[in-house]
C-alpha positions as CSV (number, residue, x, y, z in Angstrom):
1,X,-125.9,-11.6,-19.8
2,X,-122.8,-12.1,-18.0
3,X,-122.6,-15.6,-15.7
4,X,-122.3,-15.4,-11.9
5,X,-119.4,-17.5,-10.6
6,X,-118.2,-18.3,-7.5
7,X,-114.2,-17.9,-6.0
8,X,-112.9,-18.8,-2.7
9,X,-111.1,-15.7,-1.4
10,X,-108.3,-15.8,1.4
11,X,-108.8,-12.9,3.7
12,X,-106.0,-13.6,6.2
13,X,-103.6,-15.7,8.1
14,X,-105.2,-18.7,10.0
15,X,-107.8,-21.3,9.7
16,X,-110.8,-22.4,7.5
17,X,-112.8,-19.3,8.5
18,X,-109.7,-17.2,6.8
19,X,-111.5,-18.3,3.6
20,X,-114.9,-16.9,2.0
21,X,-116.8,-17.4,-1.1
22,X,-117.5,-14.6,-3.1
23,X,-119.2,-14.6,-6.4
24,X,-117.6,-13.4,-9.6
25,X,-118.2,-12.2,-13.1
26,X,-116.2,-14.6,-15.0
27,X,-116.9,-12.9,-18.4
28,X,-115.7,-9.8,-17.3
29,X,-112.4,-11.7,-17.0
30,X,-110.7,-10.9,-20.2
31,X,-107.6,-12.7,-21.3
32,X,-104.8,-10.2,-22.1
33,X,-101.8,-10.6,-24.2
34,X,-100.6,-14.2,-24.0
35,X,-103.1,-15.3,-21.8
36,X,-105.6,-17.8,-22.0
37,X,-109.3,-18.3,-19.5
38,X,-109.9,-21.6,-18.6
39,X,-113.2,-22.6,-17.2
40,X,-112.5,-24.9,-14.2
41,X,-114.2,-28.6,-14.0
42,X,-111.8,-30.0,-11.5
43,X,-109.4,-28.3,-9.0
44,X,-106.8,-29.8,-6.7
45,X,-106.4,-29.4,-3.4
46,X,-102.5,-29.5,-1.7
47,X,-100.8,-29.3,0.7
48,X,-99.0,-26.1,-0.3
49,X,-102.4,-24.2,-0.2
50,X,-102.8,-25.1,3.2
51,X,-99.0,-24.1,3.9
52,X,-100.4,-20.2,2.0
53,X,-103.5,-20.3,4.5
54,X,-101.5,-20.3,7.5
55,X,-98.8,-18.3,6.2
56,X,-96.1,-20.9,6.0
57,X,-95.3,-20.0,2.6
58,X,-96.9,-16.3,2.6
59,X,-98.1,-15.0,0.0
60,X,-97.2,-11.4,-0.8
61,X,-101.2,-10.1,-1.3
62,X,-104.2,-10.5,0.5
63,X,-107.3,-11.1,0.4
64,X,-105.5,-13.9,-2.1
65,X,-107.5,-17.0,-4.4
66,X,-105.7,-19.8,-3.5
67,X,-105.0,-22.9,-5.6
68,X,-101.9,-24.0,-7.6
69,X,-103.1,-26.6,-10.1
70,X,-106.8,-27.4,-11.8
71,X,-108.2,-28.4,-15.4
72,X,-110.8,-27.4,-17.7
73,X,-112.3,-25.9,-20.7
74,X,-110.2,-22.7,-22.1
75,X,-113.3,-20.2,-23.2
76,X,-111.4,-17.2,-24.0
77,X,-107.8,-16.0,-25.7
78,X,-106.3,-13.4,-25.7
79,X,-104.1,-11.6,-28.8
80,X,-100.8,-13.3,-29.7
81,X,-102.0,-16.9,-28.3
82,X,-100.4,-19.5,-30.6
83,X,-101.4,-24.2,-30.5
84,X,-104.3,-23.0,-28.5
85,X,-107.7,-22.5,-29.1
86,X,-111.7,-22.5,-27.1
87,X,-112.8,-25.7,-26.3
88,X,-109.4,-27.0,-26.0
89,X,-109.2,-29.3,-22.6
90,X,-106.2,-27.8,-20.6
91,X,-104.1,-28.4,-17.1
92,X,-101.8,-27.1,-15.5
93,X,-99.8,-26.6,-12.5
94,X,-97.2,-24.0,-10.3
95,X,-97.3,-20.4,-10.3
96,X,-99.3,-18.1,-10.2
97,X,-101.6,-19.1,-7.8
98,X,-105.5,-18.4,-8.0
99,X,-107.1,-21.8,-8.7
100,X,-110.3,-21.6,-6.5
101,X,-112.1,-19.9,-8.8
102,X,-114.5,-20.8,-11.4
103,X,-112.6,-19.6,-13.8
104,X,-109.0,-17.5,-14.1
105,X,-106.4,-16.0,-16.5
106,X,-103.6,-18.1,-17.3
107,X,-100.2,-17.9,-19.3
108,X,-100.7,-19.5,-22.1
109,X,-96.9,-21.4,-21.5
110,X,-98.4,-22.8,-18.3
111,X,-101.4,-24.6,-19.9
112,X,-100.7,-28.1,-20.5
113,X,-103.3,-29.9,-23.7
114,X,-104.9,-32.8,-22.4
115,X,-105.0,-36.1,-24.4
116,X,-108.6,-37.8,-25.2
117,X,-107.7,-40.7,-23.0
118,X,-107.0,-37.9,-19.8
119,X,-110.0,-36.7,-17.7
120,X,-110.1,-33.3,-16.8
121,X,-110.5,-34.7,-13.3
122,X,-107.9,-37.1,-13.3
123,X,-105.4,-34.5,-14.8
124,X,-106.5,-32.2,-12.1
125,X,-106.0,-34.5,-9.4
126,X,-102.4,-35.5,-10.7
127,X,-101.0,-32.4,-12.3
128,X,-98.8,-31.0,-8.9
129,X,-98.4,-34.6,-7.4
130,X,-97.0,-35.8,-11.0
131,X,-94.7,-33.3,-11.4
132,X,-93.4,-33.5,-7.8
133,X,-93.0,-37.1,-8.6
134,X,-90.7,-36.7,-11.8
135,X,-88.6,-33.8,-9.7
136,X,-88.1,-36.6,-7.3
137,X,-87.9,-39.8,-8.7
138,X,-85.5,-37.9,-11.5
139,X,-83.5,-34.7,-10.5
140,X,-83.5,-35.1,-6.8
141,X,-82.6,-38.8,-6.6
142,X,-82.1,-41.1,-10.0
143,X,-84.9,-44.4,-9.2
144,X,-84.3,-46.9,-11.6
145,X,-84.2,-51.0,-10.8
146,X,-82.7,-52.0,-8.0
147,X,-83.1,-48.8,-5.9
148,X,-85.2,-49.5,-2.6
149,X,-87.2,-46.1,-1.7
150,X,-89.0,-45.3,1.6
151,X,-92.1,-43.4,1.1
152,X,-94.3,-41.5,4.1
153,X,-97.9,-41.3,3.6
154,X,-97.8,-43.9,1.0
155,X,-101.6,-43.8,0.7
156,X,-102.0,-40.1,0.3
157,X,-102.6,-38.3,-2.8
158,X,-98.4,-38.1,-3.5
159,X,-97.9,-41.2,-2.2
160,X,-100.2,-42.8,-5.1
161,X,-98.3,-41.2,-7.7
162,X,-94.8,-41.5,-5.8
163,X,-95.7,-45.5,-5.4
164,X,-96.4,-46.4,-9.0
165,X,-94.1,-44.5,-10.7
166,X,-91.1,-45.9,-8.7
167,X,-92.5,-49.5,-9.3
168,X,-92.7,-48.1,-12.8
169,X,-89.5,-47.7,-12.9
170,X,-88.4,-51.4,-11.2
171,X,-87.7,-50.0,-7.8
172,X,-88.6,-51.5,-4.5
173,X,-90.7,-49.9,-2.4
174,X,-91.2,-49.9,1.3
175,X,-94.3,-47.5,2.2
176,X,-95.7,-46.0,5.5
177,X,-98.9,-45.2,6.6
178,X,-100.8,-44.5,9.5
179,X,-103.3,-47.4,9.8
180,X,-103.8,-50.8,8.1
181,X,-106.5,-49.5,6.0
182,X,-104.7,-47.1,4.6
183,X,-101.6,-49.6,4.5
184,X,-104.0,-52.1,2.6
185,X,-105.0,-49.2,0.0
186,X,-100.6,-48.5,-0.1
187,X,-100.3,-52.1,-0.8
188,X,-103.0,-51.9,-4.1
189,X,-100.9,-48.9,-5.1
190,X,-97.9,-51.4,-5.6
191,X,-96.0,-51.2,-2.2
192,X,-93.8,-53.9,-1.6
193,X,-93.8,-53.3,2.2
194,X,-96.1,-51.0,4.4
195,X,-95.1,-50.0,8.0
196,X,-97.8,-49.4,10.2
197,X,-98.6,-47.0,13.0
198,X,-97.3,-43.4,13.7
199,X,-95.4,-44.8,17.0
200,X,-93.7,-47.6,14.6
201,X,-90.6,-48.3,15.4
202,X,-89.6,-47.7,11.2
203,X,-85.7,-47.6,11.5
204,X,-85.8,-50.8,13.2
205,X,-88.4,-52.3,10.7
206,X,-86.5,-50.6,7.6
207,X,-83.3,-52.3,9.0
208,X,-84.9,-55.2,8.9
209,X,-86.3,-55.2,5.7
210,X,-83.1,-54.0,3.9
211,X,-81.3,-56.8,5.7
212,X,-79.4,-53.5,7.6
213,X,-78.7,-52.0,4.8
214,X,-81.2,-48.6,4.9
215,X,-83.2,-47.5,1.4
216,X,-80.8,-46.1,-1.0
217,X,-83.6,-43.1,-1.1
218,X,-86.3,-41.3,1.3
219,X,-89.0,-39.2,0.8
220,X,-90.4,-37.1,3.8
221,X,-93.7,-35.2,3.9
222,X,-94.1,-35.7,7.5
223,X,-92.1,-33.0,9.3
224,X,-92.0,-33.0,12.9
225,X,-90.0,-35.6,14.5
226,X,-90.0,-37.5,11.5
227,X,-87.1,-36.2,9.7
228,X,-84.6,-37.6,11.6
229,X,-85.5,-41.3,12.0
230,X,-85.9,-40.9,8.3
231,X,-81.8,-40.0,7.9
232,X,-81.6,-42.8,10.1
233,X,-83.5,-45.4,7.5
234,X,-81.3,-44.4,4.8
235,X,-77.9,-46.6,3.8
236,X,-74.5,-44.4,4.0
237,X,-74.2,-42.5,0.6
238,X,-78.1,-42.5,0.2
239,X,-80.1,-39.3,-0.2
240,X,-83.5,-37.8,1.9
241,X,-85.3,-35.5,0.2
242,X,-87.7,-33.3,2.9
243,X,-90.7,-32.2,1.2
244,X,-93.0,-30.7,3.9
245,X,-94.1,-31.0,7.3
246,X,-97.9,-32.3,7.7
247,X,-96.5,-32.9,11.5
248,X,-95.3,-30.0,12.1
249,X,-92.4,-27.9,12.0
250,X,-89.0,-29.5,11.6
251,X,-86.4,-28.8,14.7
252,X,-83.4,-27.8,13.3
253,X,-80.5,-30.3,12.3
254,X,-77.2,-30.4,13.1
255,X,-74.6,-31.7,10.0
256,X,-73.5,-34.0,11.9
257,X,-76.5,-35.8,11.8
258,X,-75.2,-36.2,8.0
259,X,-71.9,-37.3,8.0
260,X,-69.4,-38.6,7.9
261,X,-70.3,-41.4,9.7
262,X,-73.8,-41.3,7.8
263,X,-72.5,-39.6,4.8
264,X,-76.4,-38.7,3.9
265,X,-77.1,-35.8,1.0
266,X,-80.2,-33.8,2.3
267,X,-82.8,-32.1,-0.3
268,X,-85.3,-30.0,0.4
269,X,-86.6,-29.5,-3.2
270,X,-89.3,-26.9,-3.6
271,X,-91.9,-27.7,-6.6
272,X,-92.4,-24.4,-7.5
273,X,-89.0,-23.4,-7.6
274,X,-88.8,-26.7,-10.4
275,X,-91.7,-25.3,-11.9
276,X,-90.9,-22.0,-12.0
277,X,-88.2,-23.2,-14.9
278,X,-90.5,-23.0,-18.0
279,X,-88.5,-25.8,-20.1
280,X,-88.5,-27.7,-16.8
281,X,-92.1,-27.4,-16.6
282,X,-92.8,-28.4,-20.0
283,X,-90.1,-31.7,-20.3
284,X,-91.9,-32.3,-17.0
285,X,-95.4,-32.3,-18.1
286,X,-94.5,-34.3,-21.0
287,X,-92.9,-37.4,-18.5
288,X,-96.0,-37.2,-17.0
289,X,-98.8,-36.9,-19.4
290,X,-96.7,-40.2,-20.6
291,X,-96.7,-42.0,-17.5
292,X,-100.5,-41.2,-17.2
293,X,-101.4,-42.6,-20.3
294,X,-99.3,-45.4,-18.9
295,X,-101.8,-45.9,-15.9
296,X,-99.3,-43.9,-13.6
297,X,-102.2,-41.4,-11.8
298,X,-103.2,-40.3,-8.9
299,X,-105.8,-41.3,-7.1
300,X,-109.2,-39.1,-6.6
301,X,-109.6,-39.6,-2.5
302,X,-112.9,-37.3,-2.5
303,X,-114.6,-34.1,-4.1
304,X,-116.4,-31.3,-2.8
305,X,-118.1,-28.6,-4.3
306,X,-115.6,-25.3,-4.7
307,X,-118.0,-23.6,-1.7
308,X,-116.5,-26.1,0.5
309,X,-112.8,-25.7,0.0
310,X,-112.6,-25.2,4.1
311,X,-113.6,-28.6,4.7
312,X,-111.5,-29.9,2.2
313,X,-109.0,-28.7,4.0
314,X,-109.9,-30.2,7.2
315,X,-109.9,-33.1,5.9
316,X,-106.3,-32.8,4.7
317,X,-104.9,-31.5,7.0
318,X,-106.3,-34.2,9.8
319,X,-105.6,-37.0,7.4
320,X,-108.9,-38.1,7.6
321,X,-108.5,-38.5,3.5
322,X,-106.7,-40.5,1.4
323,X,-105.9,-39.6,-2.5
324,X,-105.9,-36.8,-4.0
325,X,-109.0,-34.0,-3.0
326,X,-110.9,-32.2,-6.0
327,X,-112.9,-29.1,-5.7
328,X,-115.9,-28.7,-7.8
329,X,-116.8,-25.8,-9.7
């Protein structure tokens, strides 16, 4: 007898009630060529899925599963699968989407073997934030001792992840965060410095850590009106990377908010664009499945059952959480 699953289906553009639960046939879900079924036990909840729900980044399809990144069990294979076989505990991360589902189809390139020391959960809750981490602490801007970093939302589920592995690498971090609870849980991730409030004043308190000097690197997730006191935390020659905009949209900026006087270098690196590179990806997973074992994780903020993806995203999106969020099969 074939198992009854449950999904959580997109329907449209919008809020939390653009998402329904459907129930599934997971057995009917055959693996083709190449491909490989994992059965979920953990599935992470981003930013970027919010970003699909309200059509941000659209997505070309709908109704649409959501979900860019989970870990499990793999149960089926398909022909032609090669280093992998059922019962083998995968993750994995990017493109395509469709991880709020019990179980789904995979290529078998984007399935990532998990060590005996890794939890499925843990993987799942550090498998997009990790790999964000090494395209910014590596390709987008070189941390290594001696670099000062400024990291927004230093006690989210990135933030974790962005904090340890820069103090992993010897660098000096100065964190933000929107309370002094979640300052206090920054600080046990290994911030040197938190900056408190959303009305701080944090190019005057960057200045005055640096001794005027600025961070040699940023990292913005905030959006809004953020970006640009950001470019203004950051020493002449130093680099901002923009990686979303939890605050909003971002105004448009003018180059000369760049240089020369500044003479800034702007990223706005896209993970699944770094993903989408399949030796990327798998050098990538590699860094991080090493820092991991290191201690380098994220940090599980909450889990919900799969049902109630909607008010996991609620609680992202009004940063009422901090970590990383699991759904639940």
């Amino acid at each position: 007898m074939n198992k009854i699953d449950q999904m959580v289906r997109m329907t449209g553009v919008g809020g939390t009630d653009q998402l329904e639960v459907v129930t599934c046939q997971s057995q009917l879900q055959l693996p083709g060529p190449g491909e490989v079924r994992i059965r979920h036990e953990a599935i992470g909840v981003n930013f970027i899925d919010i970003y699909h729900r309200t059509g941000l980044y659209p997505l070309a399809t709908l109704p649409a599963v959501l979900g860019v990144e989970g870990a499990g069990t793999i149960d089926a294979i398909g022909d032609g699968v090669e280093h992998l076989a059922i019962g083998d505990r995968i993750a994995y991360a990017g493109a395509p989407v469709g991880a709020y589902a019990a179980t789904r189809l995979l290529p078998q390139e984007r399935a990532i073997l998990l060590p005996e020391n890794i939890s499925t959960r843990l993987a799942a809750a550090s498998m997009l934030r990790g790999l964000t981490a090494h395209m910014l602490l590596t390709r987008t801007y070189q941390v290594s001792a001696g670099s000062t970093i400024l990291i927004h939302a230093a006690a989210g589920g990135l933030g974790a992840l962005l904090v340890r592995w820069a103090k992993h690498l010897g660098a000096t971090v100065i964190g933000t965060a929107g309370s002094a609870e979640k300052a206090q849980i920054a600080e046990t991730y290994g911030a040197d410095h938190v900056i408190v409030g959303r009305d701080a004043d944090i190019v005057a308190e960057v200045a005055a850590l640096t001794g005027g000097k600025g961070v040699d690197f940023a990292i913005d997730g905030i959006g809004g009106s953020m970006l640009l006191k950001t470019l203004a935390c950051v020493r002449p020659f130093g680099t901002v990377a923009s990686i979303g905009q939890a605050a909003g949209p971002i105004a448009p900026i003018s180059v000369g908010e760049l240089g020369p006087r500044r003479s800034l270098s702007l990223a706005r690196p896209s993970i699944m664009a770094y993903l989408a590179d399949q030796h990327t990806y798998s050098v990538a997973s590699a860094a991080l499945i090493a820092m991991m074992q290191a201690g380098v994780v994220a940090e599980i903020g909450g889990e919900y059952p799969l049902a109630e993806a909607g008010r996991a995203h609620a609680d992202l999106e009004a940063g009422r959480s901090t970590g990383s969020l699991l759904l639940i099969p």
